[in-house]
N, C-alpha and C positions, 0 to 999 in steps of 0.2 A: 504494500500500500504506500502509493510517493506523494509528497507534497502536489500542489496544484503548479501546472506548468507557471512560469515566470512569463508575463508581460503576451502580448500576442491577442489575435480573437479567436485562438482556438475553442471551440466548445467540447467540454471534455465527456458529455453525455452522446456528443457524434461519434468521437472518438471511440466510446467504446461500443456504439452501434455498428461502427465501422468494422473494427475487430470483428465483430461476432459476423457479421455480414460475411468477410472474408471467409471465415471459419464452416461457417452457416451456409452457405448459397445463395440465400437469399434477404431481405430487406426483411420479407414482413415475420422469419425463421426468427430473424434476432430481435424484434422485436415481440414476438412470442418466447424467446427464451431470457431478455436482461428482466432480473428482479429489482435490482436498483442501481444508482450510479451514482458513486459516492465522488461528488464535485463542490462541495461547499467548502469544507477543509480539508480534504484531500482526497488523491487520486484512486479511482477505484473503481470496482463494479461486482456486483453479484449477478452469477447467470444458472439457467439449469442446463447443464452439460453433459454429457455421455466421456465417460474416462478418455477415452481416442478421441472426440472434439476437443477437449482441455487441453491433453497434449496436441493438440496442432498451433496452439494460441503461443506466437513467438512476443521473445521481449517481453514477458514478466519477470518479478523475482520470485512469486510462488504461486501457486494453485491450493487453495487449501479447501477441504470438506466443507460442507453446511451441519457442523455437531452443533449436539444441542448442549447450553448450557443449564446448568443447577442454580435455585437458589439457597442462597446460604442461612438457611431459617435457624420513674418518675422522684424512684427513692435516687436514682442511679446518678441523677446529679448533684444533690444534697452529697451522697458519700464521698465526692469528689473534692467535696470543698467549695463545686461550683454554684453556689449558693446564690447570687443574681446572675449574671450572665448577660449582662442587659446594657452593651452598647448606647443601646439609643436608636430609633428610625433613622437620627440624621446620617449613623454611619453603618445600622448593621441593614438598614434598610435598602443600603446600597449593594448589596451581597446577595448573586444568585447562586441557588445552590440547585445543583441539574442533579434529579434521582436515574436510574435506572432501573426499573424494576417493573411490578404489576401494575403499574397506574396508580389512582390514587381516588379518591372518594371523596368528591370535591363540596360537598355540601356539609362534611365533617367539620364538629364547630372546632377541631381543632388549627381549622385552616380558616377562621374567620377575620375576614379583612377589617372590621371595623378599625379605625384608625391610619390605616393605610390608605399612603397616597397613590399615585401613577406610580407603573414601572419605572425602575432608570432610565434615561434617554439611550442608553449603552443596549436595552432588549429589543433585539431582532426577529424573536422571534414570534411565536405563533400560539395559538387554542384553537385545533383541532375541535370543535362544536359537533360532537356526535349528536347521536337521540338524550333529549334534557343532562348535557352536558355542559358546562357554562364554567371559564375561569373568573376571578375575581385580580383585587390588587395583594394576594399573597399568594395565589398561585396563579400567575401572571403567563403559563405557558403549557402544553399540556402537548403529546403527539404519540399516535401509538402506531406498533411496525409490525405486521403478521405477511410475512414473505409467501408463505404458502396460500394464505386465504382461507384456511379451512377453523374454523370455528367448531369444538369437540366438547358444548355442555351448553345447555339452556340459556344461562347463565352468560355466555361468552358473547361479545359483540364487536363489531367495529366500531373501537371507542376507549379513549384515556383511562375509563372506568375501570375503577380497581374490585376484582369479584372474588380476591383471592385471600386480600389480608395485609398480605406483605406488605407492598407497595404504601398504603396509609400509614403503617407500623410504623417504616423506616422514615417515612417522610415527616412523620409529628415529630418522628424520636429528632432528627436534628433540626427541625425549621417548625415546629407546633407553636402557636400560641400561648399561654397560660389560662390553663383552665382547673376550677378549683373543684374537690365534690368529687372526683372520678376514680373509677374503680372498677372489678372486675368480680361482677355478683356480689360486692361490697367487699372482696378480698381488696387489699393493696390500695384503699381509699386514702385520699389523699389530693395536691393538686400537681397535676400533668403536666410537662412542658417542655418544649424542645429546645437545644442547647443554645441555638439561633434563634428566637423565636421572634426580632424584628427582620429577619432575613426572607428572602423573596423566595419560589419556590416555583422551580421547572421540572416536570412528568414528561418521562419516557417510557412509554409503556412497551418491553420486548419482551416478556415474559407472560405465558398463557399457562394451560395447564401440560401440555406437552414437554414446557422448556421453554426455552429463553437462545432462541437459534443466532448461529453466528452473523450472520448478512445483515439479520435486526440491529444487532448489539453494534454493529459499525454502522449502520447507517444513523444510528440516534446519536452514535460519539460526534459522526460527521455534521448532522444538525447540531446538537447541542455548542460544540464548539463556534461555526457561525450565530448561533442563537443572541451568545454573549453570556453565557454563564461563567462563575467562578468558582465555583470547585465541585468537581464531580463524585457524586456517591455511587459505587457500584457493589451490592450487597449479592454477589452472583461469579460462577465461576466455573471450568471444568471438575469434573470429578476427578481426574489425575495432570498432573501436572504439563505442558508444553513450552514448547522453546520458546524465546519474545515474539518471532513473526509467524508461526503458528499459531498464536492466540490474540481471538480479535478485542480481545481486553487491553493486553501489552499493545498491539498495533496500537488501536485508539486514544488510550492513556499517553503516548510519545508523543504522539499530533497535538493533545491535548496542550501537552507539557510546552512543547513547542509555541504554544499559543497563549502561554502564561497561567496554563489552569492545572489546579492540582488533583489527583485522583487519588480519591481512599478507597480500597479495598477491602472487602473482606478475606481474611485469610483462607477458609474452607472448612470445614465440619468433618474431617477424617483424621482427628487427630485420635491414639496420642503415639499415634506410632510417627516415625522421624519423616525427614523429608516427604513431608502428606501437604506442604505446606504448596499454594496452586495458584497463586498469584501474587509471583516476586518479582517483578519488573521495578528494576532501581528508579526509576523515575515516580512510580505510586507508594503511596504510604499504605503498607498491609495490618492490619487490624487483627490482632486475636481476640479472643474473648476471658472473660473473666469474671467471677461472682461480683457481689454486691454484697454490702450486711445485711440481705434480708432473704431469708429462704421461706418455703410455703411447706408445712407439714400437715398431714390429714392422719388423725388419730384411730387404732384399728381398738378397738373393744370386746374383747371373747367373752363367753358366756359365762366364763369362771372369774372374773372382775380382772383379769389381764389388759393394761393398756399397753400395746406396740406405737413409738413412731413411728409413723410412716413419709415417704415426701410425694406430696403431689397437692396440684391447685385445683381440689374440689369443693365447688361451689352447691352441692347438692347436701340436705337436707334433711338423715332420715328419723330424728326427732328423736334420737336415744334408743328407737326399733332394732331390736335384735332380728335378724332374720337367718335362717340354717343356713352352716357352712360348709361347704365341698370343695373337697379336693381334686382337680381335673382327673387326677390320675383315679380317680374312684368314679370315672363317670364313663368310662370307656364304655365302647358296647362293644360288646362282647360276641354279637350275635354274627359280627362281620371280622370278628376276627382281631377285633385292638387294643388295646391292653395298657396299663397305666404308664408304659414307657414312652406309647405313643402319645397318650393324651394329656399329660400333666403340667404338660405347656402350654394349651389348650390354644394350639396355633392348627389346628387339623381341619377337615371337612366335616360338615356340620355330622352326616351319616357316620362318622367317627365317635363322634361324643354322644353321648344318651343325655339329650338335650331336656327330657322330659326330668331331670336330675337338678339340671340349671334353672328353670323357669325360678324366680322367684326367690332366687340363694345367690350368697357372697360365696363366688368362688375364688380358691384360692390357684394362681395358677405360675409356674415356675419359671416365668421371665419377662424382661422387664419392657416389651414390646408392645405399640401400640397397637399392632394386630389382634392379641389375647384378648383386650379390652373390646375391640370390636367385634370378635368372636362371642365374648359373652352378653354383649348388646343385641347383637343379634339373635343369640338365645333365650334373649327375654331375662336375663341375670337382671336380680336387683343391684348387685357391687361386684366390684373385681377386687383382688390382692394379686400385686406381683411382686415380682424379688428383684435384685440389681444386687451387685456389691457392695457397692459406696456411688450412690446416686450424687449425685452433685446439681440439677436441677430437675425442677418440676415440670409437670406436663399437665394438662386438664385434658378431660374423659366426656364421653356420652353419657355416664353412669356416676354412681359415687366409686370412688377409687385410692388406692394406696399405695406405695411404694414400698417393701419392708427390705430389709438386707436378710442374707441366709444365715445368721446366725437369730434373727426374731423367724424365718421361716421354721426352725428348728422345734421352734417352741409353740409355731400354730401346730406345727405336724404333731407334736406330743398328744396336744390339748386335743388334735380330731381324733387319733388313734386310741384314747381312754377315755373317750367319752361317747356314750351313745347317740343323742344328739344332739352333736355342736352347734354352737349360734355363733353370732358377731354382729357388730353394726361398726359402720365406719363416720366419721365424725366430721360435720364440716370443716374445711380447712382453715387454717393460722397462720399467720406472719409472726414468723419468730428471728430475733437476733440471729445474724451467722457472724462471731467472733470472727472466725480466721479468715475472714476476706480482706483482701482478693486474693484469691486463688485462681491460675489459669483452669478451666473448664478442660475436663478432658476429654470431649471432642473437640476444642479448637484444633486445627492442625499445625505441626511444626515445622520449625530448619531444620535442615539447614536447605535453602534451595537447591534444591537439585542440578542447576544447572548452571550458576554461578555462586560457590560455596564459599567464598571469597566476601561475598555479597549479604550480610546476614540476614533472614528474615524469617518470621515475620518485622517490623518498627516496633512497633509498641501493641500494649492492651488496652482495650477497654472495656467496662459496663457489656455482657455480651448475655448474662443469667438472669432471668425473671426478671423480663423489663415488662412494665406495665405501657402499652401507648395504644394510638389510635389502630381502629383495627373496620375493615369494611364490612356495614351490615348483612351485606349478602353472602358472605363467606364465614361458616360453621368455626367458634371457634377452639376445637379440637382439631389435630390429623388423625381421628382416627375414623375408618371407615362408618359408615351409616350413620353420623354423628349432622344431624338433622335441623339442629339449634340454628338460630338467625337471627338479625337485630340488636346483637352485639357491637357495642361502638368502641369499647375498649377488651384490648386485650394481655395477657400475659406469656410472653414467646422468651423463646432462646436460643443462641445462635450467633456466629460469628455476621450472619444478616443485621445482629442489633446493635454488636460493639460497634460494625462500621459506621453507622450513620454517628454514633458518637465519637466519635474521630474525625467527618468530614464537619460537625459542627464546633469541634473546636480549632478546625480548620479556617471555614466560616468568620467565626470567631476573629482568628490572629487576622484573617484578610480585612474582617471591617476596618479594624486599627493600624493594620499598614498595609494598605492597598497598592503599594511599589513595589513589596513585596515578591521576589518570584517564587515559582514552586518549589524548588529547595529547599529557598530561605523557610520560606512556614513549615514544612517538613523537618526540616532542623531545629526549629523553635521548638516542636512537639513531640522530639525527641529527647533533645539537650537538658528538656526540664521535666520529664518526666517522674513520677515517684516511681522512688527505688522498690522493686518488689523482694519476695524474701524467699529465696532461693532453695531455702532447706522446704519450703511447702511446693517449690517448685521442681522437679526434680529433674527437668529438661534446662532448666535455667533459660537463659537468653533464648535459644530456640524455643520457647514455648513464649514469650514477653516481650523479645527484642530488647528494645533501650530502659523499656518498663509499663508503668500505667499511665496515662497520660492526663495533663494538669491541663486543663484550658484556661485558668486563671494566671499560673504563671508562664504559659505561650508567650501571650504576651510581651512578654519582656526577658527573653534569655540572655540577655548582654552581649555574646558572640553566636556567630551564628556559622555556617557549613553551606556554602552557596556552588553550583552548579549549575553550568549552562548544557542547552542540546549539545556544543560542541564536547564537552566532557562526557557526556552520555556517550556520543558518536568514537570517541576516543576508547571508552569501553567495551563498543561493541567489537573494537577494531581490534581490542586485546583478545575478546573471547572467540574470534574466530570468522570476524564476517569480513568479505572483502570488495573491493571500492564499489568492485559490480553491480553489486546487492547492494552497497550503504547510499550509494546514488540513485538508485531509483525508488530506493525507499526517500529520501531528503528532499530528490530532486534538482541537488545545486552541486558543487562543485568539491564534496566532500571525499575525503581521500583514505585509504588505510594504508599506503605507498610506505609511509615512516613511520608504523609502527609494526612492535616486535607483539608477538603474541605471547602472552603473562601473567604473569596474578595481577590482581588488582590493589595492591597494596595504595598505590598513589590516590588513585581515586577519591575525589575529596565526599566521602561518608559519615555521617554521624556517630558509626562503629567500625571499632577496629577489629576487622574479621579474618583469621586464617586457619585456613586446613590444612590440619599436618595428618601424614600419612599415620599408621600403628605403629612403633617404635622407631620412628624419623623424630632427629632432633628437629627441636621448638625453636627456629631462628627464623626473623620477619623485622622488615623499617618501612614502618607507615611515614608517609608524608601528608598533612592536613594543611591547608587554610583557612584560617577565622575570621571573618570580619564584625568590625565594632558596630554594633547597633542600639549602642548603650550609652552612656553617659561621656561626653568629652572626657579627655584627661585620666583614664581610668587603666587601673594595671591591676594584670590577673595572675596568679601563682597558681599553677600545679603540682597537684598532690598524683597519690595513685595507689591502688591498692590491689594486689594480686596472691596465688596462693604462693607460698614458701619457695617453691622450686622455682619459681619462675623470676627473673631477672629485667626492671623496667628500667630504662632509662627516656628522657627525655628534653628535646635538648629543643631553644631554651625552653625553661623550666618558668620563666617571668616572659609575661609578654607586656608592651605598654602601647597603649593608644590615644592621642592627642586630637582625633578628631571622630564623627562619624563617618564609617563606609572605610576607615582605615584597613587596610588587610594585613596579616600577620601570618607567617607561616612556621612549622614545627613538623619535629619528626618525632615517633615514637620507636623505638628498639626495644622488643622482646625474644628473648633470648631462655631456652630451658633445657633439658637433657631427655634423652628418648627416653619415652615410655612405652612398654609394651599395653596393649588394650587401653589405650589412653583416654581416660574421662572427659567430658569438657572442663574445660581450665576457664576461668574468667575472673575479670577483676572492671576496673574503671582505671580512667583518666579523667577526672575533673579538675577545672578551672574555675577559680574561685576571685574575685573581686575584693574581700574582704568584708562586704555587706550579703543582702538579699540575692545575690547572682550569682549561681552556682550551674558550672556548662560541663554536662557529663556527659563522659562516651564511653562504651561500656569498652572491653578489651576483650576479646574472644578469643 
């Protein structure tokens, strides 16, 4: 995907009609086969092609599939610290922030303009006006991209409209209003509000119930960028990991970059295994996720006065009713042949289970899956119990429900096997204290990228467990199957989908206040100031947090900062392997890999100092940084550093001083240690401190 040609009256929507023509035979061939033509910010086209038409198409840098992508599914700024958040219209009102995702549900009072003036004069773009579709002055833009045309549920339309959930979630969680009273069946009451919440708010709706297909995902980057937005949220991704121009995330995110806009990411939902980690592209800010101090527990009650915790957000009601309790694996039938091995998970076909068992009883069933719950929904079950090890967030159900660990499963199985017959009632759910947050969530996914290791990621965490935000009436708010509920306006989700939007608004955020800002710089701000998280709860360290949790109050003001231009980026690519061929027509200008050597990335000016050493390869590495003062005239910084025993920092100088803003200052770091065999991760810091409030940390990997 290249920049747009330079200068000329080329039309690049000819151009690639022309292409396909050649390709094609005919005029009206390629105009039955171009899905889109990506000519606003950059060069491009989606077509439908047969594998041997593709390859006939000369002078591209790639050909890539139409995959589908995943999406990556109010106390949570209180616990931040970020306690007002509130610029002001005159500067945060100036700040659009472009969603990606299911649309959004524009009549949600968390998107209520009252007070809002006209868009910036800086908005390009558009409201899409489907059937009673209407934007206002906060959400100022709306456009939705279905490549196929095929529409696969009732519910589905050509239209911004958000029918799924996400989309409104993500969109209050960083740019909502302030709305007080709200809650989730009166769980998690309280007032709502997004981290932005005088910030302006553009809908891209690519995401259906199929996916979220690639062609879409570029064609919205491609408006969005002309649109005039300022920093992109995309809570969506592949399910495994791809090179930068394989994924139309990394493509769009560079163009973006290039254009002065920053993209937050979410990191992916398949953690906690290692490099699961699926959107690292050095230019976007990757988001994992992370608790809150407030978890949702629903209380199990057996018939012998046993109370179990359980974790889950049920809003259901059964008034102290004990009702009989079974065990899946006692519900087998028998008559087919199934037996309690098969059934105890109660994940089977209905003719499996002797469902006549279930009507009207808490089953208890042996895993921690949304499917069991809609298995016994559909069997007419009053409640479910399942089991997890160490749950870490909640989920809400069709039914009343529980989450128990298998050491309280131990102890139903007692109570059903000596007792003739067993009861239970399960108890509406609580917000209860969670002490030990943050803790990264162990589905976030981790580092080290796969495919620049050099490159550490995810950035930072945030807020990503039991977010309470706007949620669309038309979309059930359970996943789990036959879950029927509607007219739900707020909701309680989890997911690396949640941290991101709070990351793109304390993105947001830093842009109201310095709008000269490039995407680096704010990237660096929300890194360099991030709270240190605690490692011994984290047991991936940096790959699982990056630089740590992130502070949107002191963004603001990190005193130095870690600044990169495309040419830097273009510089990296050229270390990791790409050459002028491919970097030119991806740029489109006159960019070279002629004089560079292919290498680590040590120089690279990054917010962390990241390197991969082989299993028993000595630990030797010299980063080179750039800082620039973005902080007080006259001001000098001293570095400290803190690493394990074996390992050997030096850092030279050690005092930096700055007599003006925009000053630049540069430093090496030397780490030096001795092979290890099966080498743990090693980390420590490099902070730079001021002698006040301004402390600039970069972690040391």
């Amino acid at each position: 995907m290249g920049d747009l040609p330079k200068g000329g009256d080329l039309s690049v929507s000819s151009s690639h009609h022309t292409i396909l023509q050649t390709v094609l035979g005919s005029a009206s061939s390629a105009k039955e086969s171009l899905v889109y033509s990506y000519e606003r910010s950059f060069n491009g086209f989606a077509a439908k092609l047969t594998v041997n038409e593709a390859a006939r198409i000369a002078g591209v840098v790639s050909v890539n599939p139409n995959r589908m992508l995943k999406l990556h599914t109010t106390r949570s700024w209180d616990f931040m610290g970020f306690t007002d958040g509130n610029l002001g219209p005159g500067l945060e009102g100036q700040v659009i922030i472009g969603l990606l995702d299911t649309g959004v549900w524009p009549e949600h009072p968390s998107f209520n303009d009252t007070g809002f003036g006209p868009p910036p004069s800086k908005w390009k773009g558009t409201c899409q006006t489907a059937t009673n579709f209407t934007c206002n002055n906060k959400i100022i833009g709306a456009r939705y991209y279905k490549s196929d045309n095929s529409y696969d549920d009732d519910n589905e339309a050509p239209s911004p409209r958000d029918t799924e959930g996400h989309g409104t979630h993500t969109a209050s969680t960083a740019g909502g209003v302030e709305l007080p009273g709200t809650s989730f069946y009166g769980l998690a009451e309280g007032v709502a509000r997004g981290g932005a919440r005088n910030a302006r708010i553009a809908v891209y709706k690519v995401c259906w119930l199929t996916g979220c297909s690639n062609a879409d995902v570029l064609k919205a980057f491609d408006d969005a960028i002309a649109d005039g937005v300022d920093i992109l949220s995309v809570s969506l991704g592949s399910l495994f990991p791809h090179r930068f121009f394989d994924d139309p995330i990394a493509i769009g995110s560079f163009h973006a970059m290039q254009n002065g806009i920053l993209t937050s990411n979410s990191a992916g939902n398949s953690g906690p295994d290692p490099v699961s980690v699926v959107n690292f592209a050095p230019w976007t800010l990757t988001v994992a996720a992370s608790t809150i101090d407030r978890k949702f527990v629903a209380n199990l009650v057996l018939g012998n006065g046993l109370f179990l915790t359980g974790i889950s957000i049920n809003s259901f009601d059964l008034n102290g009713t004990s009702y009989p309790l079974v065990w899946g694996g006692d519900a087998a039938n028998i008559s087919i042949g199934a037996s309690s091995d098969n059934t105890r998970t109660c994940m089977l076909e209905s003719d499996e289970m002797n469902y006549g068992m279930l009507a009207g009883a808490i089953v208890l069933c042996e895993n921690p899956f949304d499917a069991a719950a809609s298995n016994i929904f559909h069997f007419n079950g009053t409640g479910v119990i399942m089991v997890d090890n160490a749950p870490q967030y909640a989920s809400s159900y069709p039914l009343p429900a529980t989450v128990i660990s298998p050491d309280d499963l131990r102890k139903v199985m007692q109570y059903i096997k000596t007792t003739k017959y067993p009861v239970a009632t399960i108890l509406v759910g609580e917000a209860w204290k969670d002490a030990m947050a943050p803790i990264v969530v162990s589905f976030s996914s981790r580092g080290p990228s796969p495919y620049s290791p050099d490159i550490l990621k995810p950035d930072v965490t945030a807020p990503g467990v039991d977010i309470l935000a706007g949620w669309s009436p038309l979309a059930p708010p359970s996943f789990a199957y036959g879950d029927t509920r509607s007219g739900v306006y707020f909701n309680v989700v989890s997911g690396t989908s949640m941290s991101c939007p709070h990351a793109t608004a304390a993105a947001a955020y830093v842009k109201a206040a310095h709008p000269d800002w490039s995407p680096a710089v704010i990237k660096s701000a929300i890194m360099t100031t991030a709270y240190v998280m605690d490692p011994s709860q984290n047991t991936d360290k940096e790959f699982a947090y990056g630089s740590g949790h992130i502070n949107p109050a002191g963004a603001v003001d990190p005193g130095l900062v870690f600044d990169a231009s495309a040419a830097d980026y273009i510089n990296l690519l050229c270390k990791q392997g790409y050459n002028t061929t491919t970097l030119r027509m991806l740029t489109g200008d006159n960019s070279t890999c002629a004089n560079t050597t292919i290498g680590r990335a040590f120089d690279f000016n990054y917010p962390i100092l990241s390197m991969y050493v082989e299993d028993g390869q000595e630990i030797t590495g010299t980063f080179k940084r750039t800082v620039t003062n973005v902080g007080p005239l006259n001001s000098t910084y001293t570095a400290t550093w803190q690493m394990p025993s074996l390992i050997s920092v030096t850092v030279e100088p050690s005092v930096l001083e700055f007599s003006v803003v925009g000053e630049r200052k540069s430093f090496t770091v030397t780490v030096v240690g001795p092979a290890i065999k099966q080498q743990p991760i090693m980390s420590g810091a490099v902070t730079w401190s001021d002698g006040g409030s301004r402390s600039v940390r970069t972690p040391v990997v």
